[in-house]
Backbone bond lengths (Angstrom), bond angles and torsions (degrees), N, CA, C in turn:
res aa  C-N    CA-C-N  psi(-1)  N-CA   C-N-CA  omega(-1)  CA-C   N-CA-C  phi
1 X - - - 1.453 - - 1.523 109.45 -
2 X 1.149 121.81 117.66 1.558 134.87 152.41 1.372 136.85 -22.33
3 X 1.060 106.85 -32.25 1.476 145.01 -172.63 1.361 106.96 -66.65
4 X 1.570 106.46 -76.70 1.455 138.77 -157.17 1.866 93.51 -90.15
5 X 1.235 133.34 -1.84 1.692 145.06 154.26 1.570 124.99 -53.96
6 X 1.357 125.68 81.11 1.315 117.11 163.36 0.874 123.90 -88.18
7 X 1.275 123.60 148.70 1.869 128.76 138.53 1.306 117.32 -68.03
8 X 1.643 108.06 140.36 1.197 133.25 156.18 2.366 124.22 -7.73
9 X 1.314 86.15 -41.10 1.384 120.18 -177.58 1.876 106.97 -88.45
10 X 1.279 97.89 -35.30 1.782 81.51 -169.73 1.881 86.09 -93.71
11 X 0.836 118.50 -29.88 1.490 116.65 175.37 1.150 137.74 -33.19
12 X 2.020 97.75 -50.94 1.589 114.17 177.25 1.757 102.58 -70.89
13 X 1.549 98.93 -41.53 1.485 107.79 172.31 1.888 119.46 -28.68
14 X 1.560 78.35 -59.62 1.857 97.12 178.89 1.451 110.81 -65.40
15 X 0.806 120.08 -60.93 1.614 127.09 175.05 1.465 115.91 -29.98
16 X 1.437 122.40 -62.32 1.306 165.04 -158.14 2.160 79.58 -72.78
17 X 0.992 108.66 -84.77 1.446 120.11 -167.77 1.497 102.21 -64.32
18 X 0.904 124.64 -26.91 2.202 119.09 153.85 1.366 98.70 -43.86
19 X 1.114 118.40 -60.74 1.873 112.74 -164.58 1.513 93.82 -43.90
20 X 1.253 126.53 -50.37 1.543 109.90 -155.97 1.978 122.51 -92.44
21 X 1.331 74.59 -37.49 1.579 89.17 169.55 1.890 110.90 -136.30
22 X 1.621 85.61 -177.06 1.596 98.25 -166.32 1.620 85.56 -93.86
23 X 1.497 116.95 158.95 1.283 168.48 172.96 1.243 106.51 -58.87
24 X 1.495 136.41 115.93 1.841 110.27 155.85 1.770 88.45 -68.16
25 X 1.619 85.05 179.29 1.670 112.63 -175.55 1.811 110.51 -63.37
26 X 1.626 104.14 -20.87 1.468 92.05 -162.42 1.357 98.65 -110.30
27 X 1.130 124.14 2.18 1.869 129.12 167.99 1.445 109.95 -95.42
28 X 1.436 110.35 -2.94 1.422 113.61 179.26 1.761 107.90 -88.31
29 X 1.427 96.36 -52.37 1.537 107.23 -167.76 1.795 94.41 -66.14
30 X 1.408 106.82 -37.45 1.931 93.65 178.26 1.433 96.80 -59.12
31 X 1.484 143.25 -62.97 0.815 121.85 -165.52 1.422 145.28 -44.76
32 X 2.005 91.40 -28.84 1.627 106.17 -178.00 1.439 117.88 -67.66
33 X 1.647 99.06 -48.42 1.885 116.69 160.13 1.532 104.27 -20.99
34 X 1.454 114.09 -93.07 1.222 122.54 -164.36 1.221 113.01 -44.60
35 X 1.871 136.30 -49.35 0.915 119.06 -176.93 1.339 116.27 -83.30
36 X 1.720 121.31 12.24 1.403 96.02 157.97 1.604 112.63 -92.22
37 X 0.994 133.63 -12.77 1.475 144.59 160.52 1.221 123.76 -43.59
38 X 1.454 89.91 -82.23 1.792 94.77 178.28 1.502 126.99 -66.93
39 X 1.540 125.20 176.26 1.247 121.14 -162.90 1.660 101.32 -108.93
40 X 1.568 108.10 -43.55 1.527 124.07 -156.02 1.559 97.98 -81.08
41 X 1.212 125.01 -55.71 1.581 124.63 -177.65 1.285 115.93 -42.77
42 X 1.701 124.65 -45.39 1.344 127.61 -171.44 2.288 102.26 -48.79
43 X 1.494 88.18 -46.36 1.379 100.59 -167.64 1.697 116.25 -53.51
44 X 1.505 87.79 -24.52 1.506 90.53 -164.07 1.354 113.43 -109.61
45 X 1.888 120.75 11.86 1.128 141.16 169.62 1.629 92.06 -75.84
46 X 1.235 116.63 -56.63 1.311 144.06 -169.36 1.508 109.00 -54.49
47 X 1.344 113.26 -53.43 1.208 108.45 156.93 1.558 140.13 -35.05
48 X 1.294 91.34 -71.43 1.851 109.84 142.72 1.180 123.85 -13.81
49 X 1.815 108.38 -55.88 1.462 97.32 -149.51 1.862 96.65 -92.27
50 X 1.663 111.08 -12.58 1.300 103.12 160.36 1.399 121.25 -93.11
51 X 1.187 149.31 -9.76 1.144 136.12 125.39 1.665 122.09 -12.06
52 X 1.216 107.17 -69.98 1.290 118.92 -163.59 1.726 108.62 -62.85
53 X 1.063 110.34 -31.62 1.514 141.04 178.69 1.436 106.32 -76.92
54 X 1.186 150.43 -42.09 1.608 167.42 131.24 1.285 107.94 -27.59
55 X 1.184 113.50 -53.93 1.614 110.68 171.80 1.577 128.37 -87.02
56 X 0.845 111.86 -21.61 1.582 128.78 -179.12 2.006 86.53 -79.85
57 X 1.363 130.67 -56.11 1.370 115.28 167.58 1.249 111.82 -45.03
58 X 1.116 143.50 -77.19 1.646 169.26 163.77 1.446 100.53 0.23
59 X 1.405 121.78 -48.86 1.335 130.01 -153.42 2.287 89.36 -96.53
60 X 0.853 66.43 -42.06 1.801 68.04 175.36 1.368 127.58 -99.34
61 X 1.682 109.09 32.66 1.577 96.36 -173.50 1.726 80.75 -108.34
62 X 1.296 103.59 149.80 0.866 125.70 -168.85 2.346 113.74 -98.19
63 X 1.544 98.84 -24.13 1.292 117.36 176.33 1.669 114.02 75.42
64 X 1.334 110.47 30.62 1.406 114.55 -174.79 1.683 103.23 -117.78
């Protein structure tokens, strides 16, 4: 299906826009597709998810 087909590019897009908000159901499942496919996106979800993890410390260190 055509539909449910990303690029590399609308992916990081998608990924990127998860952090802030929720997903409908059918930008989710494209997303799952692609990242079981591709090689480079998984990495850069991952990236993300330590990012997100780096800052969420950051915001709560207290410096003691």
């Amino acid at each position: 299906m055509k539909i449910l087909r990303r690029t590399c590019k609308e992916v990081t897009v998608l990924l990127v826009a998860r952090e802030d908000r929720g997903l409908p159901v059918i930008e989710r499942l494209a997303l799952r597709l692609h990242l079981a496919a591709c090689t480079a996106c998984p990495v850069f979800e991952r990236q993300l998810l330590t990012m997100r993890k780096a800052l969420a410390r950051w915001r709560n260190y207290t410096g003691e």
